[in-house]
Structure formats: C-alpha cells, structure tokens
C-alpha positions as CSV (number, residue, x, y, z in Angstrom):
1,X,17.9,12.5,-19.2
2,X,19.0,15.1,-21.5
3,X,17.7,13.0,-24.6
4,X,14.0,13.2,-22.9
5,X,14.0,16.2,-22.4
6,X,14.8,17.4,-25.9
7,X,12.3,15.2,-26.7
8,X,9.8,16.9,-24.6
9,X,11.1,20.4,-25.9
10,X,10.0,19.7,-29.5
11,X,6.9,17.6,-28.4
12,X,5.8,21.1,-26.9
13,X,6.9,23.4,-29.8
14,X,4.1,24.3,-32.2
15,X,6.7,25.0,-35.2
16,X,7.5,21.5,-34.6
17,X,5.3,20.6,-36.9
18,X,3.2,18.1,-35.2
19,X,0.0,16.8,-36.3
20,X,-2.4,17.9,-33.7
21,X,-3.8,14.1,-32.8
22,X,-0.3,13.3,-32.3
23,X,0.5,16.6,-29.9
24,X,-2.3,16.4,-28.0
25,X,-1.9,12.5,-27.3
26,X,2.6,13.2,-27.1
27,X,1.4,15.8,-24.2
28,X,-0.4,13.7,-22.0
29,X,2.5,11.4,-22.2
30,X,4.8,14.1,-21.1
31,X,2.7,15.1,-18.0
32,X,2.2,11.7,-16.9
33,X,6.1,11.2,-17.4
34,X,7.1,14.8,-15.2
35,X,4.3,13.5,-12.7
36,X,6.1,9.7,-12.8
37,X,9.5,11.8,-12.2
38,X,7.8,13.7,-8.9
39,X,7.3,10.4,-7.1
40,X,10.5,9.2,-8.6
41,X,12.1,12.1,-6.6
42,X,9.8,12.2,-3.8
43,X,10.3,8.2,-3.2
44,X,14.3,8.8,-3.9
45,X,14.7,11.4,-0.7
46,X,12.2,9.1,1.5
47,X,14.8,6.3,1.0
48,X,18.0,8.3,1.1
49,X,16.1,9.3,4.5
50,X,15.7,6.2,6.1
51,X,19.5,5.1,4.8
52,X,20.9,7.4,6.8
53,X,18.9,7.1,9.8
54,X,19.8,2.9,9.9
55,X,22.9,2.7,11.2
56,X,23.1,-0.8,9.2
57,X,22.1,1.0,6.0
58,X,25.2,3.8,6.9
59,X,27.9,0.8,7.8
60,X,26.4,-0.7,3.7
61,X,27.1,2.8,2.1
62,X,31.1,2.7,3.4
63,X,31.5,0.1,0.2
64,X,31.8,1.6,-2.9
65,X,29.0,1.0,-5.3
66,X,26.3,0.8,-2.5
67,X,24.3,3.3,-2.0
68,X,20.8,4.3,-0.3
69,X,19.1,2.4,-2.4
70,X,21.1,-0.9,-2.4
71,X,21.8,-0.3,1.3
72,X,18.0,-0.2,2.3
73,X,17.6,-3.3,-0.3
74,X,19.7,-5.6,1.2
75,X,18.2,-4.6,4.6
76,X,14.8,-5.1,3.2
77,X,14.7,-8.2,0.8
78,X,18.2,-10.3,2.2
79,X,17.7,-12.9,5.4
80,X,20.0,-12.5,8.3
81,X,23.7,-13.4,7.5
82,X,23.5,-15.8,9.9
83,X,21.6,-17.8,7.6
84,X,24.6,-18.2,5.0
85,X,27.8,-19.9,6.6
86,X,30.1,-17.3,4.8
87,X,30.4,-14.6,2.0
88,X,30.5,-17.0,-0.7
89,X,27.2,-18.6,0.3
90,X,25.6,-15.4,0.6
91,X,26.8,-14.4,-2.6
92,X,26.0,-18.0,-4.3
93,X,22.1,-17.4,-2.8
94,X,22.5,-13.7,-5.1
95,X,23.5,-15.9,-8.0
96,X,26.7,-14.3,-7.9
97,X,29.3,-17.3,-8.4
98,X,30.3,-19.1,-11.5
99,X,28.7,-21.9,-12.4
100,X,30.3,-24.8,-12.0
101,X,30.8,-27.8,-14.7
102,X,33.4,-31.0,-14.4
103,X,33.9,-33.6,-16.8
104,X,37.1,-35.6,-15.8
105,X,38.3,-34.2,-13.6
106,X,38.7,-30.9,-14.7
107,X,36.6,-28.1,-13.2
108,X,35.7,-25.3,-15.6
109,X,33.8,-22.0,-14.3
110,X,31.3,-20.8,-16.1
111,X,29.1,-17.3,-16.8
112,X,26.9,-16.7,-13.1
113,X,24.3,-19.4,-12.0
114,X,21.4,-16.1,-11.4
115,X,19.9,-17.6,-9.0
116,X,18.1,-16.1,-6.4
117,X,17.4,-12.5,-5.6
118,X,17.3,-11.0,-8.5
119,X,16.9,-7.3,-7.8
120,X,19.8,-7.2,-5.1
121,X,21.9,-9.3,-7.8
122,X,20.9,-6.5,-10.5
123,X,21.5,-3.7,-8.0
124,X,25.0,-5.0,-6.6
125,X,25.6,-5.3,-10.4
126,X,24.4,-1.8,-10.8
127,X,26.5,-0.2,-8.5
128,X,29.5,-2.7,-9.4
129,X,29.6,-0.5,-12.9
130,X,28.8,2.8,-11.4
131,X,32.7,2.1,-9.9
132,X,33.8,0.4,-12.9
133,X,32.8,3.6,-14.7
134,X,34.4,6.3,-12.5
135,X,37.4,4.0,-12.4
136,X,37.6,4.5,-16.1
137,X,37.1,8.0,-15.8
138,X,39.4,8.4,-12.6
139,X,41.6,5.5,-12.8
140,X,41.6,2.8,-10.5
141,X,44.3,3.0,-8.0
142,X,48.0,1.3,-10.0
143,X,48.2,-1.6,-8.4
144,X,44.8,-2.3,-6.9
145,X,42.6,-5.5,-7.8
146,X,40.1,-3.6,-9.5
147,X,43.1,-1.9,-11.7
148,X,44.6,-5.6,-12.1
149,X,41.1,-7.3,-13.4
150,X,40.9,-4.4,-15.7
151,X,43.9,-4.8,-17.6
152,X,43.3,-8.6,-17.9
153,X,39.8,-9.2,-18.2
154,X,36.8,-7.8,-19.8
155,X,34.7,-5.3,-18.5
156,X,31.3,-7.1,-18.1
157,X,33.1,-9.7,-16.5
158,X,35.0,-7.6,-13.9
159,X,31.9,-5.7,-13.3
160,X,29.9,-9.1,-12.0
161,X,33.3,-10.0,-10.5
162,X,32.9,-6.9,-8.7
163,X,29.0,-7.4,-7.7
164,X,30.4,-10.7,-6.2
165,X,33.3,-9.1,-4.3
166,X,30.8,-6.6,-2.7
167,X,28.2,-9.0,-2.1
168,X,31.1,-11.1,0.1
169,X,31.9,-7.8,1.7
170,X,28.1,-7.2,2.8
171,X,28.6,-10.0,4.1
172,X,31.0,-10.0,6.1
173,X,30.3,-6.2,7.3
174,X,26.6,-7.6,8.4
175,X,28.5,-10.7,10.5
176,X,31.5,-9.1,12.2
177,X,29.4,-5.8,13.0
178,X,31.9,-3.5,10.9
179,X,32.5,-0.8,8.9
180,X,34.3,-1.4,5.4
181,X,38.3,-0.4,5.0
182,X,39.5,0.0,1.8
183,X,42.1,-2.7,1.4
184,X,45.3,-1.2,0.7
185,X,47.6,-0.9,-2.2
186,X,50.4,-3.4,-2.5
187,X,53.7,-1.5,-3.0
C-alpha cells in the first residue's frame, strides 16, 4: 500500500516535525503493522501452498476471479454440492440471487437476499471485481457476456452478477468433477 508506506516514511523522519509523544506512540504502531504484514505474508504462501497441492482447490483456480484464497475457502467453509440440487441453490445458500417480491402477478427482482455464508459471498464478490477491473483495463472480449452486461448495466451490479455466475460455476465444477472452459465468443 503505497499510501502506508509514505505514511510510515514521514512517521520515521525526525525533520518531520513530530511531537515526540506522538513519534514514539506512531512507531510502535508501525512495527506492530510490518510485524501484522509478516504473518499476513507468511499465512498468504501457507495457503497458496495447500491450493496447489488440492487438486479440488487447482480445478476452483481455472475460473477467473478465484484464486488460492477463495479456492481453499470454498473447500473449507461450503458443504458438499450434493447438498444443493443445482447451481442456483448453491448460489441462493451464498445469498447470491435476487430477492424476490410479487404483488399481482408481477414478479420484480430485487438487490441480493445476503443470506448465508458471508465470507465466500464477499470473496466470490471480491474476485468478481478483480475481473471486472482488468476487464476495464483489458477489455472484455467484444461480444462476451461480461462485455454485454457492461455496456447495459451498472458496475456494482455486474460485479454481484458475476459473484453469482461463478458461484453456479463452482458449482457445477464441484458436481460433474471438471475443470472450467471458458465459454466461447458468439460470432
């Protein structure tokens, strides 16, 4: 985080102008955050570790947006997909769908229900606009669904639409014992 460590940079300057209480207090702060940042890192590589030595985890990381982290997540925290009858269910249980309301006879979708797990919902959404990010800096293939939901809807919404389509996708990966193929482009 280039902002923190700027931060740190004129903590530890003495032409900074700091009154002393306040240094001396600022630099205990700053070791405890660059020791916090060790076991951040140490942590990171134990799990990107383990992702790649689960086979499951590896099949997870072929879908874009999922990483180690979300990978050994799902594995961790999400029941068997046997217990959901199909993608939607398991994404429903994420609190991934649109909540439903009818009044007579009309059915109008609403923002997501959020129920559920909530940290595989916020890391699916996580990763959802890592992709939604690099598609912006990239561009998204012309053509694509992701390119198409772009130009018509708004980001944040695409973005959970996203979460959604991955978490149907992890799904079905988890049930049929496969690897993900990126769907392709219509002509």
């Amino acid at each position: 985080m280039p902002h923190v460590d700027r931060l740190i940079a004129r903590v530890e300057d003495p032409a900074e102008g700091l009154p002393p209480a306040a240094r001396t207090i600022l630099l205990v702060l700053v070791s405890t955050l660059r020791t916090l940042d060790q076991q951040i890192a140490v942590l990171d590589a134990e799990i990107a570790s383990r992702a790649r030595h689960d086979p499951v985890a590896r099949r997870l990381m072929t879908i874009p947006g999922i990483g180690p982290i979300t990978a050994t997540a799902l594995i961790a925290l999400a029941p068997s997909h046997e217990a959901f009858k199909s993608g939607r269910h398991f994404a429903a249980w994420l609190g991934l769908t649109p909540r439903q309301r009818s009044t007579g006879g009309q059915q109008k979708l609403g923002s997501i229900t959020k129920m559920g797990e909530r940290t595989l919902r916020r890391l699916l959404t996580i990763g959802a606009s890592a992709v939604i990010k690099q598609a912006a800096i990239r561009g998204a293939p012309a053509g694509s669904w992701l390119d198409q939901m772009l130009a018509r809807k708004p980001k944040m919404l695409v973005i959970v639409a996203l979460a959604n389509k991955n978490a149907r996708i992890v799904w079905a990966l988890l049930a049929k014992d496969d690897v993900y193929r990126a769907p392709g482009v219509p002509a």
